[in-house]
DOGUMI-442215 format. One line per field, with one value per residue (C-alpha): x, y, z; residue in one letter; chain. Coordinates in Angstrom, 2 decimals, decimal comma, always signed. Example, Ala and Ser with C-alpha at 12.3 -4.5 7.8 and 13.67 -1.06 7.14 Angstrom:
BEGIN
east = c(+12,30 | +13,67) .
north = c(-4,50 | -1,06) .
up = c(+7,80 | +7,14) .
aa = c(A | S) .
ch = c(A | A) .
This chain:
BEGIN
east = c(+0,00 | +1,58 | +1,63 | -0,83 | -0,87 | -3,83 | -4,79 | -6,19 | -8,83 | -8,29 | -8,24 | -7,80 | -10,08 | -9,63 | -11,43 | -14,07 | -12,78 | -8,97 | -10,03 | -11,90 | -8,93 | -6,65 | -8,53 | -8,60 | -5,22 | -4,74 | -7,07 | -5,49 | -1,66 | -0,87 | -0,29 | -2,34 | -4,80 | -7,32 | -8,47 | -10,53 | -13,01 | -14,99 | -14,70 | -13,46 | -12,80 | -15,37 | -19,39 | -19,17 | -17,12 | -18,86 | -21,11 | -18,47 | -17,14 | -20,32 | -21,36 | -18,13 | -18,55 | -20,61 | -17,57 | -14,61 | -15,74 | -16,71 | -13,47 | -11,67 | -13,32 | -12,39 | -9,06 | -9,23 | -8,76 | -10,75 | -13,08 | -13,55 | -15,79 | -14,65 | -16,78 | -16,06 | -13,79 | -15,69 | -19,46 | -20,16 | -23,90 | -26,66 | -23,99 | -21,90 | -24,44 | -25,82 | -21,89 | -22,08 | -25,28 | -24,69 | -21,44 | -23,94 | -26,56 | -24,04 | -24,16 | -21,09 | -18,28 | -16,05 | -16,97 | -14,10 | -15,09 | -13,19 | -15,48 | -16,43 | -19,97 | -19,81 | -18,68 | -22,01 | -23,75 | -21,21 | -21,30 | -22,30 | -20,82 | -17,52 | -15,78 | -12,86 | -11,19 | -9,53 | -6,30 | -8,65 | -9,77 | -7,64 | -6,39 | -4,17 | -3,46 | -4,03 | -7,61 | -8,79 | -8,39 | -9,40 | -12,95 | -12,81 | -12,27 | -15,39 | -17,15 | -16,76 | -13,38 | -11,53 | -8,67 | -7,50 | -5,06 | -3,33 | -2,79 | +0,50 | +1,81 | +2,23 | +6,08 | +7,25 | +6,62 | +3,20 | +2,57 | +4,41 | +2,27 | -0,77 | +0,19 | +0,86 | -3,02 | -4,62 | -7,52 | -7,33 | -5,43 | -3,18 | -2,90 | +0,08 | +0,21 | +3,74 | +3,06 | +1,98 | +1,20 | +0,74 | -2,90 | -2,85 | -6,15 | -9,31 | -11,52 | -14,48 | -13,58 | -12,32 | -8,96 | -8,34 | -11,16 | -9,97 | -6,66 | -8,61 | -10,65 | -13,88 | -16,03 | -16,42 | -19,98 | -19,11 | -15,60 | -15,97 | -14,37 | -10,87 | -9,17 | -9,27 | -6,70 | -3,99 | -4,21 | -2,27 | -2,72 | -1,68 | +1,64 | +1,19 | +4,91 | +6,33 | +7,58 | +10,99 | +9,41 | +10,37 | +7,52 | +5,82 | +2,10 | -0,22 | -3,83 | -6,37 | -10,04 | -10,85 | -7,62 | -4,39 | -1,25 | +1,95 | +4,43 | +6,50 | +5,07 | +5,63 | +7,88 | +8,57 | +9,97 | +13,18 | +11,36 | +8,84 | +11,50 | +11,00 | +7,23 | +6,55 | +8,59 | +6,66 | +3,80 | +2,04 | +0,97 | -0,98 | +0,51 | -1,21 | -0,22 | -1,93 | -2,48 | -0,51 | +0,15 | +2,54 | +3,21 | +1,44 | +1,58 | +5,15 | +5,31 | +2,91 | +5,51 | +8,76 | +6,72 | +5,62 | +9,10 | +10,72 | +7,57 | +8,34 | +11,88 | +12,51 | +14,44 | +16,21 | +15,09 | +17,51 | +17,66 | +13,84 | +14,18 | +16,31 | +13,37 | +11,13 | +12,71 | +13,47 | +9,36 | +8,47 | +11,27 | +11,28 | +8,73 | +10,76 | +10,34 | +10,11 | +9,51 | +10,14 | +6,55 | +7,91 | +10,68 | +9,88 | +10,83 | +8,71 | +7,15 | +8,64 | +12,39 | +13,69 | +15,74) .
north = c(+0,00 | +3,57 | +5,29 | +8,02 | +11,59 | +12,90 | +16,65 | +16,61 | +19,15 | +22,72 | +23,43 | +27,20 | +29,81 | +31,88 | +33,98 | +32,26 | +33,20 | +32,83 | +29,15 | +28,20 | +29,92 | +27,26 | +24,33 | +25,69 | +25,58 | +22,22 | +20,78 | +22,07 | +22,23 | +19,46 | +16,17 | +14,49 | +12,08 | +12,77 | +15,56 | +16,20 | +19,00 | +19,74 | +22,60 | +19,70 | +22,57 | +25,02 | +25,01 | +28,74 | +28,64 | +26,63 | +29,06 | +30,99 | +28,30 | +25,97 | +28,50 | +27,33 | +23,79 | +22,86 | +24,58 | +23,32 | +19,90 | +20,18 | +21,34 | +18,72 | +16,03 | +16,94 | +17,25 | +13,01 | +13,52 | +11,83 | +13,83 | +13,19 | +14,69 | +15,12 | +15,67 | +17,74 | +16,32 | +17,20 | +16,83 | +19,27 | +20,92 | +21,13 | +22,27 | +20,50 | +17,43 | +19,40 | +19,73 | +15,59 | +15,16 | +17,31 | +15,14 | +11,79 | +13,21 | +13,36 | +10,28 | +9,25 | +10,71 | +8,48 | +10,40 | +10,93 | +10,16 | +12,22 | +11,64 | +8,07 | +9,71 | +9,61 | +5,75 | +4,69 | +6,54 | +5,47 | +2,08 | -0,98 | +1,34 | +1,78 | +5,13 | +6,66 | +7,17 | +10,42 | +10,86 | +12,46 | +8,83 | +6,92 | +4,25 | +2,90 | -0,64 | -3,42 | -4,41 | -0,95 | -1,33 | -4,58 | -3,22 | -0,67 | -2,37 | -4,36 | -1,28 | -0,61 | +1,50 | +1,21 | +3,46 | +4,71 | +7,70 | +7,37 | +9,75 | +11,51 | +10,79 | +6,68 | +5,81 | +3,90 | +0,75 | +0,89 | +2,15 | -0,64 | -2,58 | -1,57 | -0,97 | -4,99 | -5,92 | -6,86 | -3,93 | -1,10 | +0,65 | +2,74 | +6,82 | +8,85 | +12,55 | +13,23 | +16,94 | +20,02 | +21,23 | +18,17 | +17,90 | +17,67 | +17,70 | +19,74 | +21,39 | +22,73 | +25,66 | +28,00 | +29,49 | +31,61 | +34,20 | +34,07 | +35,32 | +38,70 | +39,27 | +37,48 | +34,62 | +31,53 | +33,10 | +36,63 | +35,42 | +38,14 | +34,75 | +35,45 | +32,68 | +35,07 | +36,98 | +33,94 | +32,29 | +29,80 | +29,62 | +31,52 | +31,36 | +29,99 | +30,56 | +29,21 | +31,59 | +31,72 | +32,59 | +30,04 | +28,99 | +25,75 | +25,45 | +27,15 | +27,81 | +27,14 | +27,80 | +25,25 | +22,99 | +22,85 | +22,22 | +22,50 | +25,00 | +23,46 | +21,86 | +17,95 | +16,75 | +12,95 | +13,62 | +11,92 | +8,85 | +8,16 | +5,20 | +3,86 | +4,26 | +2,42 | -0,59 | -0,67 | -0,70 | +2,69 | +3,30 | +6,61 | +9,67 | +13,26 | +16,60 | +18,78 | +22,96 | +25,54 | +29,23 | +27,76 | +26,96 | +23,63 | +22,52 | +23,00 | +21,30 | +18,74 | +18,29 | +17,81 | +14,71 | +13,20 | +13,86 | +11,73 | +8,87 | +8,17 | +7,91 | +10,70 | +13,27 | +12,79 | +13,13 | +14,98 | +17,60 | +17,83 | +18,40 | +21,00 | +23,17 | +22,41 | +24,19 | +27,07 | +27,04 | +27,01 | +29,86 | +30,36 | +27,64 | +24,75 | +21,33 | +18,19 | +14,46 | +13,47 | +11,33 | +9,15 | +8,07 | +7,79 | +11,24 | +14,35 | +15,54 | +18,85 | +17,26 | +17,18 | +13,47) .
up = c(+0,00 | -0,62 | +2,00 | +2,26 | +3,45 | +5,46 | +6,59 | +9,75 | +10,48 | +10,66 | +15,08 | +14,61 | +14,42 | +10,97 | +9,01 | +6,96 | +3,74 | +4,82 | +5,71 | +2,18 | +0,61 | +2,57 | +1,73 | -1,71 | -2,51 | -0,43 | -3,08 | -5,99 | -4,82 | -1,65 | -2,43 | +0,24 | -0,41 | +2,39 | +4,16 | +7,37 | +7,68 | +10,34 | +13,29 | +16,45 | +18,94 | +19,53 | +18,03 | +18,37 | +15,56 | +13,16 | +11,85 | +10,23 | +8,24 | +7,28 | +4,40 | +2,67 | +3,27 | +0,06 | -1,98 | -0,51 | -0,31 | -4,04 | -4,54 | -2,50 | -4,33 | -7,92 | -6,94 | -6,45 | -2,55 | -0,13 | +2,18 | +6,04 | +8,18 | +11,41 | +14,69 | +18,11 | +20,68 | +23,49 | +23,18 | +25,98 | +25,23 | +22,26 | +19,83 | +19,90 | +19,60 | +16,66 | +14,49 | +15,22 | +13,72 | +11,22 | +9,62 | +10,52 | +8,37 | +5,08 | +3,46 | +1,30 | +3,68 | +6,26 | +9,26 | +12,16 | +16,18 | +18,23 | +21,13 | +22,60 | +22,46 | +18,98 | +18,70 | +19,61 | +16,92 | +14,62 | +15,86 | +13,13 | +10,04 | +8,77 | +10,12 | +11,76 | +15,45 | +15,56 | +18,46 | +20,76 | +21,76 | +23,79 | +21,84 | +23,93 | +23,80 | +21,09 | +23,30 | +22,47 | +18,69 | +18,28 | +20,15 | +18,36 | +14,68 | +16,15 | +16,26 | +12,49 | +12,79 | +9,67 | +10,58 | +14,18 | +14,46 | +17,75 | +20,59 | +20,23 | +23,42 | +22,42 | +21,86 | +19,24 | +20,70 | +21,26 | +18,15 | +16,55 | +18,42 | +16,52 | +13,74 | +13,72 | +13,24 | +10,65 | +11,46 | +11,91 | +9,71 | +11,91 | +11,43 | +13,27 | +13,36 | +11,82 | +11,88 | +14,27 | +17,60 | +19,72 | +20,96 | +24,75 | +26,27 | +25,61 | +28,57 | +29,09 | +30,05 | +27,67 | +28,62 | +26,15 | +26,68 | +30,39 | +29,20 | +27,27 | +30,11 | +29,01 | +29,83 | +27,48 | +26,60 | +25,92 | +24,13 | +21,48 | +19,68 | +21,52 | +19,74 | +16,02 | +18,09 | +18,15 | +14,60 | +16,05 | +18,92 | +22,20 | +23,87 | +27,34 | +29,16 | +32,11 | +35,38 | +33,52 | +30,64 | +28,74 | +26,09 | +27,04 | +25,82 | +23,04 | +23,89 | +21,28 | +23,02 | +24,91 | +23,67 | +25,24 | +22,57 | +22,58 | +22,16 | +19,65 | +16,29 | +16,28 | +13,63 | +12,75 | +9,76 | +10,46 | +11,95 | +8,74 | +7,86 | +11,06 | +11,02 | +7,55 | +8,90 | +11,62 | +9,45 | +9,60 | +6,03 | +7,23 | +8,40 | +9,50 | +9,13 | +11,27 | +9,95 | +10,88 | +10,25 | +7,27 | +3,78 | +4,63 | +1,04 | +0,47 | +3,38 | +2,26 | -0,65 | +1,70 | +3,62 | +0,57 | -1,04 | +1,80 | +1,83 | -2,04 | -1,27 | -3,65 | -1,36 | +1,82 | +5,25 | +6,31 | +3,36 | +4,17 | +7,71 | +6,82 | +4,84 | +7,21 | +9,90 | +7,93 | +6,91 | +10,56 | +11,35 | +15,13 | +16,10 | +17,64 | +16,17 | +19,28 | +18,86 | +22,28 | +22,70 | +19,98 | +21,76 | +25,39 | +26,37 | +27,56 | +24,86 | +24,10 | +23,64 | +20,15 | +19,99) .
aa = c(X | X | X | X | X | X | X | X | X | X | X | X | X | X | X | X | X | X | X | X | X | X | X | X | X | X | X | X | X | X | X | X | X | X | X | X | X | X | X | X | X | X | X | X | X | X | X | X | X | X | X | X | X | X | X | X | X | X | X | X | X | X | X | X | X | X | X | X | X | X | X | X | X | X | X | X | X | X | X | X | X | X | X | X | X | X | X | X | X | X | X | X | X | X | X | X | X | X | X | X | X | X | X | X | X | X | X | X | X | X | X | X | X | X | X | X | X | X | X | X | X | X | X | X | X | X | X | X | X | X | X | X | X | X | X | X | X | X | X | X | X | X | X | X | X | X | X | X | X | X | X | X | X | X | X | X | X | X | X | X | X | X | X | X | X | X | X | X | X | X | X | X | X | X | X | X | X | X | X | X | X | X | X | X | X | X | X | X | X | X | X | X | X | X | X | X | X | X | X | X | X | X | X | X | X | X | X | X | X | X | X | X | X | X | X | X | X | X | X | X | X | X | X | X | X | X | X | X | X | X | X | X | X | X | X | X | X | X | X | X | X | X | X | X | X | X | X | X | X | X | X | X | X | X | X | X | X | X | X | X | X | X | X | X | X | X | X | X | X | X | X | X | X | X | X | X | X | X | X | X | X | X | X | X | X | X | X | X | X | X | X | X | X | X | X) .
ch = c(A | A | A | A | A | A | A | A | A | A | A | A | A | A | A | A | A | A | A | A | A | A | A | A | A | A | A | A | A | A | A | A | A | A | A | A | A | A | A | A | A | A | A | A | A | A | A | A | A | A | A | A | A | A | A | A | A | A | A | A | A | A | A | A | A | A | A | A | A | A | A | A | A | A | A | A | A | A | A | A | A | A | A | A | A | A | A | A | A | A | A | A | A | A | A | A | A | A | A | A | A | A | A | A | A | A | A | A | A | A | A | A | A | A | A | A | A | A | A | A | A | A | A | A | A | A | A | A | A | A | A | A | A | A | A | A | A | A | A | A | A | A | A | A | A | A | A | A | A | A | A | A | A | A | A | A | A | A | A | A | A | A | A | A | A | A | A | A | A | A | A | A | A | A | A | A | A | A | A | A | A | A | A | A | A | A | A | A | A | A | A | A | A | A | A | A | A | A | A | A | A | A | A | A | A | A | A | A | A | A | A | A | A | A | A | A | A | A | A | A | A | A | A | A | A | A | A | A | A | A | A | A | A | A | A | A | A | A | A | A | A | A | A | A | A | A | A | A | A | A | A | A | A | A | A | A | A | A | A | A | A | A | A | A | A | A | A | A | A | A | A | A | A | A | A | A | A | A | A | A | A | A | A | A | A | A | A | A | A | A | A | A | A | A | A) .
């Protein structure tokens, strides 16, 4: 199978037209083969963006890539219920569960697990393969091992995120409008300030986190560029790229440059850091170490 290239959903909050125009060009410029849509972090959000769904999909499919809808990953209130039912009620898409809540809706009829569920162990993906889960992509935290591990069953496929802010953990509350002042229901839609996310320090003022809403990332964008080799002989045949305020298809092109063997790894890690400019890159959760170390 050759290995494909996936863009997980868009987690930031942009302006409407500055997110069609994204997908637009990811669709006719970024050699990946699927991409998630789908507003995961906050239903306040949605409206903005569902206007420009009908398009973008359109778009997304006559460019030959697969379209995923992806659902909230935290199912907090009537909204968020809603955005879930919503992406149920579109038949012909692979629809992403990034809350157990949604497994059981979901359950009986082929669809996907998105790293917000805790897919652990080998039990977990067997159970959840039972469920009708045709492709799992793990939590980023998992070391190599484990995800070795999974990637050894027959079902189901196995998806790593390769690229982007780790996900960490997503709340209820809403931290961000706390930092401008503002409760989660009078926001004013604080997140527009930080298009990618806000810069959460420690007492040294070193940079540790990035606030996204209700999400907690990380300060540093994931990179496993330099471990795809590893990954494929593992097994993992799908890898994630998740967006970020960069050239996302050129660096699209570098990862699928290094998958087909066509450029090197490290001549690729090399442009990636100078597309990311001051943003550290880490990869410690791949190999046992905190999460923010670069190995």
């Amino acid at each position: 199978m050759k290995p494909v290239l996936t863009l997980g959903p868009h987690l930031y909050h942009w302006p409407a037209d500055e997110w069609r125009d994204f997908y637009f060009r990811i669709a006719d410029e970024a050699p990946v083969e699927s991409v998630c849509i789908g507003e995961i972090i906050c239903p306040k959000r949605a409206p903005f963006t569902l206007p420009h769904h009908e398009a973008v999909i359109a778009r997304l499919r006559a460019a030959g890539k697969e379209v995923v809808l992806s659902t909230p990953a935290l199912i907090v209130d009537d909204r968020d219920v809603a955005l879930l039912q919503g992406a149920l009620a579109m038949e012909g898409f692979l629809v992403e569960a990034n809350d157990v809540a949604a497994l059981a809706l979901l359950s009986g009829q082929p669809h996907a697990v998105g790293p917000y569920v805790n897919t652990y162990n080998r039990a977990t993906a067997v159970r959840l393969a039972a469920g009708g889960a045709v492709r799992v992509t793990v939590p980023v935290e998992l070391p190599a091992e484990s995800v070795s591990l999974l990637a050894g069953l027959p079902a189901p496929d196995i998806e790593v995120q390769v690229f982007g802010r780790w996900p960490l953990a997503v709340s209820a509350r809403c931290y961000h409008s706390r930092a401008y002042g503002r409760s989660k229901d009078a926001c004013l839609y604080a997140c527009g300030e930080d298009p990618d996310g806000l810069p959460v320090d420690t007492l040294d003022g070193e940079h540790f986190l990035a606030v996204n809403g209700v999400q907690t990332l990380s300060s540093s964008y994931g990179c496993l560029l330099r471990e795809l080799g590893r990954l494929r002989q593992s097994g993992v045949r799908r890898f994630r790229l998740s967006p970020q305020r960069t050239d996302m298809v050129e660096l699209a092109k570098l990862y699928r440059g290094v998958l087909d063997d066509r450029l090197p790894a490290e001549e690729a890690w090399m442009s990636v850091e100078r597309l990311v400019g001051p943003i550290p890159l880490s990869n410690g959760f791949f190999h046992g170490r905190e999460g923010v170390r670069l190995v």
